[in-house]
C-alpha positions as CSV (number, residue, x, y, z in Angstrom):
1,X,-7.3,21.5,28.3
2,X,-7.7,18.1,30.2
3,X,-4.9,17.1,32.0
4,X,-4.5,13.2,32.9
5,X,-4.6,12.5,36.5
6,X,-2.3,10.0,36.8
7,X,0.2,8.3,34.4
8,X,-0.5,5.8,31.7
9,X,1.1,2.4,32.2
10,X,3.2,0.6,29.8
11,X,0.4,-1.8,28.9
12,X,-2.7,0.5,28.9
13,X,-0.5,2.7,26.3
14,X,0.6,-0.2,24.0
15,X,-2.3,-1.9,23.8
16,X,-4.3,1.6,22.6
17,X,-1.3,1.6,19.8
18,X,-1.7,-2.1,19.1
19,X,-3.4,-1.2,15.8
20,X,-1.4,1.2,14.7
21,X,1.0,-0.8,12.6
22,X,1.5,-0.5,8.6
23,X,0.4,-3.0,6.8
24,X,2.1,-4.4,3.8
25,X,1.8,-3.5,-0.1
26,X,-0.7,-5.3,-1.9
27,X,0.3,-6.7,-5.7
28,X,-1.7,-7.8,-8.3
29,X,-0.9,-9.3,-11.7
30,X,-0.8,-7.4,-15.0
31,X,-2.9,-9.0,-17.1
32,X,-0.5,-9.0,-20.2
33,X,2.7,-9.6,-18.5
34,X,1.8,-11.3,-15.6
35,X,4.5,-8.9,-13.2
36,X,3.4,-7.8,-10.1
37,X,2.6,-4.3,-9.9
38,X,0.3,-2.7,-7.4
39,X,-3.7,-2.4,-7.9
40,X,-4.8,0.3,-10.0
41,X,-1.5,1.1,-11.5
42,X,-0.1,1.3,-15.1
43,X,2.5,-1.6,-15.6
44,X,5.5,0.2,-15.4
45,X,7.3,-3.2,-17.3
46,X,4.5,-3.1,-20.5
47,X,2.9,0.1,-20.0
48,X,-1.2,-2.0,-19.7
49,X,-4.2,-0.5,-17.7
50,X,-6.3,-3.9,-17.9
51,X,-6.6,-5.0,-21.3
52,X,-5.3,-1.7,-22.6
53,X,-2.1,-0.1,-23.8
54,X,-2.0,3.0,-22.0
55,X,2.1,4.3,-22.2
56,X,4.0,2.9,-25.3
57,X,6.9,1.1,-23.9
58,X,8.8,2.3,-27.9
59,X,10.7,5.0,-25.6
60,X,11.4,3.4,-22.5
Protein backbone atom coordinates (compact mmCIF):
# COMPACT_ATOMS: atom_id res chain seq x y z
CA UNK A 1 0.00 0.00 0.00
CA UNK A 2 1.69 3.45 -0.85
CA UNK A 3 2.47 5.34 2.06
CA UNK A 4 2.93 9.30 1.61
CA UNK A 5 6.35 10.42 2.37
CA UNK A 6 5.75 13.48 3.89
CA UNK A 7 2.61 15.35 5.04
CA UNK A 8 0.17 17.19 2.90
CA UNK A 9 -0.09 20.91 3.64
CA UNK A 10 -3.08 22.79 4.37
CA UNK A 11 -3.21 24.32 0.92
CA UNK A 12 -2.09 21.42 -1.39
CA UNK A 13 -5.17 19.42 0.50
CA UNK A 14 -7.80 22.17 0.07
CA UNK A 15 -7.23 23.08 -3.13
CA UNK A 16 -7.53 19.07 -4.37
CA UNK A 17 -11.07 19.45 -2.42
CA UNK A 18 -11.85 22.79 -3.93
CA UNK A 19 -14.40 21.07 -6.29
CA UNK A 20 -15.94 19.06 -4.12
CA UNK A 21 -18.79 21.27 -3.00
CA UNK A 22 -22.69 20.56 -3.63
CA UNK A 23 -24.23 22.47 -5.90
CA UNK A 24 -27.69 23.84 -5.50
CA UNK A 25 -31.17 22.31 -6.71
CA UNK A 26 -32.21 23.23 -9.99
CA UNK A 27 -36.29 24.23 -10.52
CA UNK A 28 -38.09 24.46 -13.45
CA UNK A 29 -41.72 25.59 -14.11
CA UNK A 30 -44.73 23.40 -14.38
CA UNK A 31 -46.16 24.15 -17.36
CA UNK A 32 -49.87 24.30 -16.12
CA UNK A 33 -49.33 25.84 -12.84
CA UNK A 34 -46.39 27.68 -13.31
CA UNK A 35 -44.80 26.36 -9.50
CA UNK A 36 -41.45 25.46 -9.25
CA UNK A 37 -40.78 21.92 -8.99
CA UNK A 38 -37.64 20.21 -9.96
CA UNK A 39 -36.87 18.86 -13.69
CA UNK A 40 -38.30 15.70 -14.59
CA UNK A 41 -40.75 15.56 -11.74
CA UNK A 42 -44.58 15.21 -11.49
CA UNK A 43 -45.99 18.53 -9.99
CA UNK A 44 -46.68 17.57 -6.72
CA UNK A 45 -49.26 20.98 -6.47
CA UNK A 46 -51.35 19.75 -9.95
CA UNK A 47 -50.26 16.41 -10.48
CA UNK A 48 -48.83 17.43 -14.66
CA UNK A 49 -45.83 15.61 -16.41
CA UNK A 50 -45.57 18.33 -19.36
CA UNK A 51 -48.77 18.78 -20.88
CA UNK A 52 -50.20 15.79 -19.19
CA UNK A 53 -52.25 14.87 -16.15
CA UNK A 54 -50.48 12.18 -14.70
CA UNK A 55 -51.85 11.82 -10.64
CA UNK A 56 -55.47 13.22 -10.20
CA UNK A 57 -55.11 15.85 -7.62
CA UNK A 58 -59.40 14.63 -6.67
CA UNK A 59 -57.73 12.78 -3.55
CA UNK A 60 -55.09 14.88 -2.43
Amino acid sequence: MAVPKRRLSKHRKRTRRAHHNLTGLQLSRCSNCNTAIPAHRVCHNCGHYGSKEVVSTENL
